[in-house]
C-alpha positions in Angstrom: -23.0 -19.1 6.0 -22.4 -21.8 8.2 -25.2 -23.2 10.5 -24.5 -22.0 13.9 -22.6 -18.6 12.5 -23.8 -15.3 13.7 -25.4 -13.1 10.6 -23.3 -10.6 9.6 -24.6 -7.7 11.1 -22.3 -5.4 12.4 -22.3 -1.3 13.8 -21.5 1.3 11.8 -19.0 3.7 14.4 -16.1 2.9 16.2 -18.6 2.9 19.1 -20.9 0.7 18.4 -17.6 -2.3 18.0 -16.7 -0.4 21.8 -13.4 0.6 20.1 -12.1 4.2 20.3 -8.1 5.7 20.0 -6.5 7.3 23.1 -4.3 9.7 23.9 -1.3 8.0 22.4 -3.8 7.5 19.1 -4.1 3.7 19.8 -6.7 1.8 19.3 -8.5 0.3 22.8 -12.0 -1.1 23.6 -13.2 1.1 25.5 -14.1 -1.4 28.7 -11.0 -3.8 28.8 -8.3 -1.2 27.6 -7.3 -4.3 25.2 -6.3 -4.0 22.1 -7.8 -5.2 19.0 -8.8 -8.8 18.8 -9.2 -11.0 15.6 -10.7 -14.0 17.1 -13.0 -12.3 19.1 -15.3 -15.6 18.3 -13.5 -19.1 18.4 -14.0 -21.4 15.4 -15.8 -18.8 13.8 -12.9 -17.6 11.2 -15.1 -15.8 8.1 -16.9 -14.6 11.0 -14.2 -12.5 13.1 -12.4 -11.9 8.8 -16.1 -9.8 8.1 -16.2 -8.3 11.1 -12.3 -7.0 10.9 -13.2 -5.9 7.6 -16.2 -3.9 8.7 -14.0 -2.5 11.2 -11.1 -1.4 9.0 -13.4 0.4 6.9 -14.7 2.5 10.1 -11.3 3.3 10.7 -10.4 4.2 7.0 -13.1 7.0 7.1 -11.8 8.3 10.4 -8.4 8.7 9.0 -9.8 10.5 5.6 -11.2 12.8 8.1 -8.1 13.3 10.0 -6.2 13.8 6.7 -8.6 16.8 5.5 -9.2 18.5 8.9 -6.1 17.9 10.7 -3.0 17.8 7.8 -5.4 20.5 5.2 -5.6 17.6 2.6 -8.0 17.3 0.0 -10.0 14.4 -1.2 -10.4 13.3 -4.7 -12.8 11.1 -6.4 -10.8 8.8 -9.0 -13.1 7.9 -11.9 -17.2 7.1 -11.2 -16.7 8.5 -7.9 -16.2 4.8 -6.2 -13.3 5.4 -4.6 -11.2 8.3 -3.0 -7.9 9.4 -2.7 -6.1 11.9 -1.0 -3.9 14.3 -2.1 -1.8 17.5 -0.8 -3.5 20.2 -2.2 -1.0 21.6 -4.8 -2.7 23.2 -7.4 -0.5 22.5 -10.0 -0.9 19.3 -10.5 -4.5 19.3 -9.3 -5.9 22.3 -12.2 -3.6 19.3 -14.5 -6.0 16.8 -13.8 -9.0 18.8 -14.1 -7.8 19.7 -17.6 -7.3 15.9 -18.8 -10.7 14.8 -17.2 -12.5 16.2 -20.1 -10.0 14.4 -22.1 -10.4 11.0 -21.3 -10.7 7.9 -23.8 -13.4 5.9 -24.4 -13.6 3.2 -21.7 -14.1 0.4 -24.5 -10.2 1.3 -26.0 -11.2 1.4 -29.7 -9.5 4.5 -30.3 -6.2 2.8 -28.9 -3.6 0.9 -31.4 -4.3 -2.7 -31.6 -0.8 -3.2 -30.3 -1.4 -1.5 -27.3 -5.1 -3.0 -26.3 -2.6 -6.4 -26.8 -0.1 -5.1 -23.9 -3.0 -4.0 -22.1 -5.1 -7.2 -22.2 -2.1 -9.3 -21.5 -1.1 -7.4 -17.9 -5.0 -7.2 -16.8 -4.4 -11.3 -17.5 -1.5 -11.5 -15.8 -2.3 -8.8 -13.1 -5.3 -11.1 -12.3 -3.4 -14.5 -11.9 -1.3 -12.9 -9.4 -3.8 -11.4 -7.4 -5.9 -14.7 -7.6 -2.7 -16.9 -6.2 -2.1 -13.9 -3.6 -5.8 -14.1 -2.2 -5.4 -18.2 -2.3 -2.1 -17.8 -0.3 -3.2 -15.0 2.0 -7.4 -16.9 2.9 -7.5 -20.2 1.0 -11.3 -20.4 2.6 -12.4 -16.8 1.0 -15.6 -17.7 -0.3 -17.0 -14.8 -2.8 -20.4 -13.5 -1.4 -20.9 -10.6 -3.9 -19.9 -9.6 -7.5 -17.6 -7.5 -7.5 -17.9 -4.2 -9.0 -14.6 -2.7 -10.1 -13.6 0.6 -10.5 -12.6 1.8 -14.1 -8.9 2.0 -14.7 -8.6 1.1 -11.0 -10.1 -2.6 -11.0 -6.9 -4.0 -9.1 -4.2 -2.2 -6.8 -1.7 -2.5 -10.1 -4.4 -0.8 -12.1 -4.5 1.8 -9.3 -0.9 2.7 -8.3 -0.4 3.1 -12.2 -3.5 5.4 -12.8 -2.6 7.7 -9.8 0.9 7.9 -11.0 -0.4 8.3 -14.3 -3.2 11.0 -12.8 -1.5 12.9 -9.6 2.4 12.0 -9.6 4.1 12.1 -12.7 2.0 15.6 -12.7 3.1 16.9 -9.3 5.4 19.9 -9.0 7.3 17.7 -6.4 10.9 17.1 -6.6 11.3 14.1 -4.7 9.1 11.6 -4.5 9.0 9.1 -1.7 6.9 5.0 -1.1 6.3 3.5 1.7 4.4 0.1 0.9 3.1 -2.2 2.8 2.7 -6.1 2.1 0.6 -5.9 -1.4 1.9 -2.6 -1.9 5.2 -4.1 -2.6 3.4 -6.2 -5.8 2.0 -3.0 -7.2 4.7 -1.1 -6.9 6.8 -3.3 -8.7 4.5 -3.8 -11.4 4.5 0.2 -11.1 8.3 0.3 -12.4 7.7 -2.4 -15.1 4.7 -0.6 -17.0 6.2 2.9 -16.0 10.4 2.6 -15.5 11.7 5.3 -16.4 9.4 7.8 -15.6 9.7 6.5 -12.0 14.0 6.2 -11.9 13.5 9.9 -12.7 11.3 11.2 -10.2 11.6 8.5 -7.4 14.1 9.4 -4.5 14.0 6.0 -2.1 11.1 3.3 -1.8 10.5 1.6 1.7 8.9 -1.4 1.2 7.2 -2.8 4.6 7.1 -7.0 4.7 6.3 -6.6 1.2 5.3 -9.8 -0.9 6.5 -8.8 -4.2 8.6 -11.2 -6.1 10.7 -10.1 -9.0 10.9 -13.2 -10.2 7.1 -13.8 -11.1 6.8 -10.3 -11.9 9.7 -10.6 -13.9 11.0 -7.2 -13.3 13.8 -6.9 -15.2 17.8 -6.2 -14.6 17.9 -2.9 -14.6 14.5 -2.8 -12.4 16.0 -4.5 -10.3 19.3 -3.0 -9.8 17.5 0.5 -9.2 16.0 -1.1 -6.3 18.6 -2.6 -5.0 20.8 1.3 -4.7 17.1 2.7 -4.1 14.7 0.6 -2.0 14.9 -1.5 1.5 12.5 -4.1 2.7 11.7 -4.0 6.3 10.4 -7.3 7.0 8.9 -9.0 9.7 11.8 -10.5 12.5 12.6 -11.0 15.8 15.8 -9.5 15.3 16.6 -5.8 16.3 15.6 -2.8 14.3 17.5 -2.4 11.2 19.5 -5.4 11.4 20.3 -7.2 8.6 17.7 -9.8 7.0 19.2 -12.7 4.1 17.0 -12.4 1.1 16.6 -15.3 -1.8 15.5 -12.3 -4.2 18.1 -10.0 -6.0 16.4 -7.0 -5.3 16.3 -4.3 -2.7 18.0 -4.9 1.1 15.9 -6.3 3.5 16.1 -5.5 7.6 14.6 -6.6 10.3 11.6 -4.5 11.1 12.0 -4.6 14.8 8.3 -7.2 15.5 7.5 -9.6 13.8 4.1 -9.0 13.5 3.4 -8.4 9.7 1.0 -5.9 10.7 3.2 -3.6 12.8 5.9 -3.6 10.5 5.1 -0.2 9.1 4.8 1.7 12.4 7.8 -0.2 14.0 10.0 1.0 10.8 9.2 4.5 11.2 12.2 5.9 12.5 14.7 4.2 10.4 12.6 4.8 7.2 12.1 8.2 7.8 16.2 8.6 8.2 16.1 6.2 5.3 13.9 9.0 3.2 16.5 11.9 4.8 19.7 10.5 3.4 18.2 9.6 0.3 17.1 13.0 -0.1 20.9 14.2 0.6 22.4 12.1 -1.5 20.4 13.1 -4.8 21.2 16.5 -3.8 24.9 15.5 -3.8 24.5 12.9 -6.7 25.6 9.9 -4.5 23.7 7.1 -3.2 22.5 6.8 0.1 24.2 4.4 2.4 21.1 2.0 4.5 22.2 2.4 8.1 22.0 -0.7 10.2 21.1 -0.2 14.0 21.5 -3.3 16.1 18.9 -1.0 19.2 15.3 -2.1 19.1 12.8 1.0 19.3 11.2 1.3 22.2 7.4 2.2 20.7 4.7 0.8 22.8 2.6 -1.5 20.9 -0.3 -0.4 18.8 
């Protein structure tokens, strides 16, 4: 901690930062009517980074409530009960999972073919040298103030998006199964497709992909990965250009199109609309066996701003 920084001592409700959602389900403070602002102190970076964090995870429990009480949702505890997920409560695949619970290997792997612990090993390397540059790129002043404790089988996002694929997904009674990632998401769900491909050709429909910083170069997806996300996924990056309009990539992956802001963060709820009609023709198609066509709108939506 620096020598004139503020401890980090922060509230524990949305009221307490003098933040609450209107109406319109934006977030305001509740005596300006601003919205949220990162540098609430100046020159104080780690400072206003803990106490955005702190925030977020305010706002994460007040969506986990929304999910169960207003959409009937039902929370899951993945493995050692660290972490939650969510999950439409189909019993199929849910009484599944119960069943394979009391199933579960030995955390240690001994009971695994040496071959396999090898794979294994070298993607947790591999996984961890990616997320290590990521976090340089992203905050090269992070400074570690606590060990962190991760989550078995979940240690990383990869681990994560592959062990509730592995766990909920590929054991879902669902038909068509649609992503939307955001920024890291991207990374893990490429790494997704290269540790599970064709598991995920067959029961993917479309992928939106939201200013996502994967590269399938240094993940070193391979062609036919990435040919399936070029007929199957679209990028919608951060731009000042109009909604949907067409964005030049260096990668030979998946379109990318202007988001409609280019605010990295608002990329997601800007994109909505289109992905949404993205998700609808994707569905027709496979019903039809083509491939949906992306559909390039040169309006910008007129959503109000977060």
């Amino acid at each position: 901690m620096k020598k004139d920084e503020p401890p980090f001592d922060f509230p524990d409700t949305l009221e307490g930062f003098e933040y609450a959602f209107n109406e319109k389900g934006q977030l305001r403070h509740i005596k300006t009517g601003e919205p949220f602002v990162f540098n609430y102190r100046e020159d104080l970076h780690r400072w206003n980074q803990k106490r955005y964090e702190a925030l977020g995870e305010i706002i994460t429990r007040y969506v986990y409530e929304l999910l169960e009480s207003d959409c009937n949702l039902k929370k899951i505890s993945i493995p050692e009960g660290y972490g939650v997920i969510v999950l439409n409560p189909n019993e199929n695949y849910i009484e599944v999972e119960k069943q394979k619970m009391h199933k579960q290997s030995s955390s240690d792997g001994t009971d695994e073919p040496a071959g396999k612990r090898e794979r294994k090993d070298k993607v947790s390397k591999e996984t961890k040298k990616r997320r290590d540059f990521y976090e340089k790129y992203r905050n090269p002043q992070k400074e570690k103030e606590m060990m962190q404790l991760f989550i078995r089988e979940n240690g990383s996002p990869e681990e994560h998006a592959v062990y509730v694929w592995d766990h909920f997904i590929a054991q879902a009674a669902a038909e068509n199964v649609f992503f939307v990632a955001h920024s890291y998401g991207g990374l893990a769900f490429v790494e997704l497709m290269i540790q599970r491909e064709a598991d995920v050709k067959s029961k993917v429909t479309a992928v939106a992909l939201t200013d996502s910083v994967h590269n399938v170069w240094h993940q070193e997806a391979g062609k036919s990965i990435r040919e399936w996300m070029r007929e199957n996924c679209c990028n919608w990056v951060s731009s000042s250009e109009p909604l949907d309009t067409s964005v030049e990539s260096m990668l030979p992956d998946c379109p990318r199109v202007s988001a409609g802001t280019d605010r990295h963060e608002l990329t997601s709820w800007k994109s909505f609309p289109s992905i949404f009609k993205f998700f609808a023709e994707a569905s027709e198609a496979k019903s039809s066996s083509q491939k949906p066509t992306l559909t390039r709108r040169s309006h910008r939506i007129k959503h109000e701003e977060l």
